[in-house]
Each structure stands twice: as C-alpha cells, then as structure tokens.
C-alpha distance (Angstrom), angle and dihedral (degrees) to the residues before:
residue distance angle dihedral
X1 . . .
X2 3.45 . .
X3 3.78 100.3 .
X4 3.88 92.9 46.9
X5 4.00 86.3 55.9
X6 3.89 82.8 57.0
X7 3.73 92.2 43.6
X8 4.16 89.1 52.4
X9 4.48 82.6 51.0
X10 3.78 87.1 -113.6
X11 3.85 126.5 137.3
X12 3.77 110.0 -118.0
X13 4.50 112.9 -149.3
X14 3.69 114.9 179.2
X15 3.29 127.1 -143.3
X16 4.22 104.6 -139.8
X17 3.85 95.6 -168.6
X18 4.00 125.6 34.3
X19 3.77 100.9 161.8
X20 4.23 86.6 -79.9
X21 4.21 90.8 133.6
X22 3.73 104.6 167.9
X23 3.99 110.9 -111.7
X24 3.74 90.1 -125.8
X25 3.98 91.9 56.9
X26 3.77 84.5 41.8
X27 3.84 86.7 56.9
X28 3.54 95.1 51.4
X29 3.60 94.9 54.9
X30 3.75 114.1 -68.7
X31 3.28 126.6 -137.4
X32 4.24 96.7 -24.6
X33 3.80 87.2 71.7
X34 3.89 117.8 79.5
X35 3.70 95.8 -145.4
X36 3.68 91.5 81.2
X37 3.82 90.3 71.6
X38 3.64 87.0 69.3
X39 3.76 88.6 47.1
X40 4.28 93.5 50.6
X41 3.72 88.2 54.8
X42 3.82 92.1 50.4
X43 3.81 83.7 57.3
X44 3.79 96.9 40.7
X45 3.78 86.6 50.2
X46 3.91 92.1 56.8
X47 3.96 91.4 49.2
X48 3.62 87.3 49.7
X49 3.50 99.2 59.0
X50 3.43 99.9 37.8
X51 4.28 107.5 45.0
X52 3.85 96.6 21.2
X53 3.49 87.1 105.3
X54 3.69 95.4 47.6
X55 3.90 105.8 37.9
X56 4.09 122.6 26.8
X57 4.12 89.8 -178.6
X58 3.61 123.8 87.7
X59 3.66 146.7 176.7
X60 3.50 113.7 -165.1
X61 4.17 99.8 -171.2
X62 4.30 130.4 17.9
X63 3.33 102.8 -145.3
X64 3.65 118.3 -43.8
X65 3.81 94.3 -159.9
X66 3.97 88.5 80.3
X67 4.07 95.0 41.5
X68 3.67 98.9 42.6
X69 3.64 98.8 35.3
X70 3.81 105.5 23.2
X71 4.30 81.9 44.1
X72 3.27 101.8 43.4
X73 3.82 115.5 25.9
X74 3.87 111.5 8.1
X75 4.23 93.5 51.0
X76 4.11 85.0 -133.9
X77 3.41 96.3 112.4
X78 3.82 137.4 40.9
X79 2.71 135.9 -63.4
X80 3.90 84.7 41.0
X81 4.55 94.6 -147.8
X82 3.76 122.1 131.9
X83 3.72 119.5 -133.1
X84 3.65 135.1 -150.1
X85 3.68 123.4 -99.1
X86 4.44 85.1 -110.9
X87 3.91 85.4 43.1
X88 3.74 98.8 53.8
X89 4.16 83.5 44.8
X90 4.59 86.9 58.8
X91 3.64 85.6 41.6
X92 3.54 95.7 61.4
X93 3.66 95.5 36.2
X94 3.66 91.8 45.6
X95 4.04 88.9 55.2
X96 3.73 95.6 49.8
X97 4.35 98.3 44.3
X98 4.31 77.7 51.2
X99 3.87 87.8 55.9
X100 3.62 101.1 41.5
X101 4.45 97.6 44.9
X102 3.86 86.9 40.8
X103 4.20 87.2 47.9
X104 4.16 88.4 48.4
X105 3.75 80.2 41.2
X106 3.96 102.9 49.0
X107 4.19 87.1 35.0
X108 3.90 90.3 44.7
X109 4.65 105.8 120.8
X110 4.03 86.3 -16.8
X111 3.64 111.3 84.6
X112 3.60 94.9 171.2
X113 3.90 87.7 78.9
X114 3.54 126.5 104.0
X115 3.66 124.9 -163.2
X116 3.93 126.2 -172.9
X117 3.76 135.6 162.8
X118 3.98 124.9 -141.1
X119 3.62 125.6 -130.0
X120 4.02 126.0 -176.1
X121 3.42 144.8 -160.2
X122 3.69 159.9 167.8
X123 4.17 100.5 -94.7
X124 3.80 127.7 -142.4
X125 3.72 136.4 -122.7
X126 3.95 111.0 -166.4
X127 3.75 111.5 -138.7
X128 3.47 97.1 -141.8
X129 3.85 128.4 14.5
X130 3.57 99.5 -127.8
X131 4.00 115.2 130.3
X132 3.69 97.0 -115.2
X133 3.59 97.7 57.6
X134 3.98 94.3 49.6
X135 4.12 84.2 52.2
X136 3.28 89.6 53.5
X137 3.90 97.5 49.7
X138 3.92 85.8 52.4
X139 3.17 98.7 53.6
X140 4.37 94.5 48.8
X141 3.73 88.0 29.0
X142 4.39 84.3 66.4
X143 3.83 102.2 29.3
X144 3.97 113.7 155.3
X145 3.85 102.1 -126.4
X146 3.86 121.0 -98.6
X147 3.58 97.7 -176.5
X148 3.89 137.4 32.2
X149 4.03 89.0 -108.0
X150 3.86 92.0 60.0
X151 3.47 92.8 70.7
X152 3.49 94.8 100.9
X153 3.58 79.8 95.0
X154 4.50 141.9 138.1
X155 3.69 97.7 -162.7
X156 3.77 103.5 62.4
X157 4.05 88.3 47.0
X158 4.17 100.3 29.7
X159 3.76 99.3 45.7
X160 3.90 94.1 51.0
X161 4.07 85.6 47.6
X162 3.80 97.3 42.1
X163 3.23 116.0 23.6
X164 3.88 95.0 25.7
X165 3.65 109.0 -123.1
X166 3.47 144.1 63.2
X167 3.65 128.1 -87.1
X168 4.19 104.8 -93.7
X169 3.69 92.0 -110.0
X170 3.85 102.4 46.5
X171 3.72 96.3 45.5
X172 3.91 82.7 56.6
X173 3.64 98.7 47.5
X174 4.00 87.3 45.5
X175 3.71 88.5 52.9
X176 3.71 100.4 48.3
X177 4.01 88.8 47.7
X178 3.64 82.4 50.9
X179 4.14 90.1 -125.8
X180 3.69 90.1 140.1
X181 3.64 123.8 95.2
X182 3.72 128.6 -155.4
X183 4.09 105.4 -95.3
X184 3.92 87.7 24.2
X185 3.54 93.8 109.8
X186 3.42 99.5 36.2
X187 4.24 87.7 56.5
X188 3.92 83.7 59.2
X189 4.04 98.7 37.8
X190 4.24 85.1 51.5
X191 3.99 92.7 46.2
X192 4.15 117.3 141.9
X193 3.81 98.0 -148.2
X194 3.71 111.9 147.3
X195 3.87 97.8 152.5
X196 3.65 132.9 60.1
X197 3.83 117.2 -142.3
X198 3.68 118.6 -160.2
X199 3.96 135.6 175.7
X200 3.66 112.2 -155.0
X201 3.37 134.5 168.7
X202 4.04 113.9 148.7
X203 3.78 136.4 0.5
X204 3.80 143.1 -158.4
X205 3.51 138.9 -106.2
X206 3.62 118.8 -98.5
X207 4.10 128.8 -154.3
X208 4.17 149.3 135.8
X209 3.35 106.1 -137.4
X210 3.78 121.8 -160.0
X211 3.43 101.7 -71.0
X212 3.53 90.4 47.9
X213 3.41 109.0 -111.0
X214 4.18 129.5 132.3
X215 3.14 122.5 -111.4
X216 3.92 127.3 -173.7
X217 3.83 119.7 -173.4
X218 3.83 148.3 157.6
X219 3.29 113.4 -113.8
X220 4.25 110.0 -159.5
X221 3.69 124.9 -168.9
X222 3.82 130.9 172.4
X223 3.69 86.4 -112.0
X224 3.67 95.2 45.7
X225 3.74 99.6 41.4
X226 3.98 120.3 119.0
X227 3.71 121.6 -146.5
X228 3.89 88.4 -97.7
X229 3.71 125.7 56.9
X230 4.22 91.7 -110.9
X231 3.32 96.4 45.1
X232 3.90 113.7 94.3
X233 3.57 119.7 169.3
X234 4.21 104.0 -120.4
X235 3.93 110.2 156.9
X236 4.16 88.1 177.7
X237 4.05 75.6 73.2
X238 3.70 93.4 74.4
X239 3.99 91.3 55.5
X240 3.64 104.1 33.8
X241 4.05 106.4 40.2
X242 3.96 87.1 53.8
X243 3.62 93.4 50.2
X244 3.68 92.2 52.7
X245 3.82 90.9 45.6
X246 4.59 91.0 46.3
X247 3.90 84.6 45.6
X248 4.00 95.5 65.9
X249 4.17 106.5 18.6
X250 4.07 93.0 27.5
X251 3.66 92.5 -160.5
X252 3.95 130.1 129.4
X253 3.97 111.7 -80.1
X254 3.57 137.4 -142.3
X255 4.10 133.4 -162.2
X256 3.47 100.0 -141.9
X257 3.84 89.7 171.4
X258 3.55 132.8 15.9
X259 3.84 142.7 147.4
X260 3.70 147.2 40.3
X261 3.82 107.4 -73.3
C-alpha cells in the first residue's frame, strides 16, 4: 500500500493506533495497566523498521477521547467496561507516556520524521460575540475532569502535548495516587509537538442566559441533520473550534477529519 501511494506522488502518514487493542492485551488489563507502554513501543519498534523508509509521518493515537471514554466509561465503544475515576486518570496517562517514548523512538537518528497525536471533539459556536461569553467557553471548553464521564475531555490530553504539563489539578491527583513515574514528567516537559491535529466534525451551541449560567447544546434541524444521530451539520465549527484551540497552544493546526460523509 504504501509504495503504490508513492507511485500515485502522494505522501503516505500512518496512523499507529485506531482503537484496534488486541483482545489479549485487553484481557490483561488494557490501557489502566502501565505494562502496555512497554508493549506500544514493541509495536512502534516493528513499524519503524519496516515503513521508515517508505513513510516519515506518523500518528501515534486517533483520538483517545472516544477509546478511553467511549471504551471505558460511556459503553459506546469496545470493549464496553467502566473504569474508575483513578483508572480513567492511568488510562490517559498511560496513552500519552506511549506517544511521547514511541515519538523519541520513531524520531530517534532520523530527523526527517514527524510524529503527532490526534485529539477530537465536539466544537463550539458562541451565540453572541461578546467577550464574556468567549471566556466563559474557555474556561468549560478546558475543564480538568471531576468525574469518570468527563473524560471526553482536550485539556487533560492537549495541555500535556502543547503546552507540556499537566493541568495543576491532575498532576496532583496523579501524584497522590502515585500514577506518576520518575522521568514521566520530564517525557512531557521535553515533547517535540509543533502541529496540532484535530478531528472535527460538529459543534454545540454556546450561551449565558439570564441568570447567568452556560449552557452548551446541539441544536438539530431537518436541514442540519447528518446521517447519524451526532452528526449535525455546523460549518461555523471549522472557524470557531480552531480559534479556541490557536488562542491557548498558538501552534499551526491541522483538520485531520472533518465533514458529513
């Protein structure tokens, strides 16, 4: 596959990790248990030497939102379990110290690799362009989780990534349940990323009202209406979501999946 992309003068990126964990990985703990670090890089180190010299682009993870949250909390994905609170917290952390030793890995005597990670996310379109509002969606939009169903979240993932440490709060509560390692936050405060990757495809609706309380809500029409239930078609996305994303990690973005197929 790869050489015909080459033969059609196209530029081939894999994608390492699209939710496919093996079920006997899965069995032995999935992505809660820290051993399966060790088993990621085994993988990354058999991509490595077999398509280095046919692709230099990489994408370690698709959007661990869906296949920690949707997987392990919200039932949506496989493998349909529900994690703890302090389990959802190693799963994440687990994910991003597999994307930053397989980037050192992948970028390790070949500096003509890249290596990014993709994050998603339901987008927002401000209902008014006052200041206030567009504070307010900041500050929602990059909630810490509380819960185990708020990890359909960007800043636990995106800060770590971009701005190269954890959010104050989850750096504490991974400390006191003794989920980081030594060298853990030195993998994240040494990270190379100098692109952001984002999947979107629809957003919310986002107001005060009069009491002053946010609200953030779908908004389906028969004209607006995708061919699945989530999928509302909301082109103010594709302006707004990126603006929100440039205004905290100010680094170049790509769509890496948009639209309503």
């Amino acid at each position: 596959v790869l050489e015909e992309i080459h033969r059609q003068g196209l530029r081939p990126v894999i994608t390492l990790y699209h939710w496919d964990l093996p079920q006997y990985l899965e069995d032995r703990g999935g992505w809660k248990e820290r051993n399966i670090i060790d088993d990621f890089l085994t993988y990354v180190r058999v991509a490595k030497e077999n398509f280095l010299d046919l692709c230099q682009d990489y994408l370690t993870f698709n959007e661990p939102q869906c296949f920690v949250y949707l997987g392990y909390q919200n039932l949506g994905h496989a493998p349909g379990k529900v994690y703890t609170f302090e389990e959802m917290m190693r799963a994440a952390h687990n994910v991003l110290m597999c994307h930053f030793k397989a980037q050192r890995l992948l970028e390790e005597g070949h500096p003509e690799v890249h290596v990014g990670f993709v994050n998603t996310m339901n987008g927002v379109i401000p209902e008014d362009d006052s200041v206030a509002l567009w504070e307010e969606i900041k500050k929602h939009f990059f909630a810490t989780p509380k819960t185990a169903q708020d990890f359909y979240t960007q800043s636990i993932y995106m800060d770590p990534l971009y701005l190269h440490h954890y959010p104050k709060e989850v750096e504490e509560y991974m400390e006191e349940h003794h989920i980081l390692q030594p060298g853990d936050l030195d993998l994240i405060r040494n990270g190379k990323e100098d692109t952001v990757y984002l999947n979107l495809y629809t957003a919310n609706h986002c107001y005060v009202d009069k009491e002053g309380l946010y609200h953030s809500e779908r908004r389906p029409t028969k004209e607006n209406q995708g061919f699945l239930e989530w999928l509302i078609k909301e082109p103010e996305t594709l302006y707004y979501t990126p603006k929100l994303i440039q205004e905290r990690y100010h680094l170049p973005i790509v769509i890496s999946e948009n639209g309503d197929a």
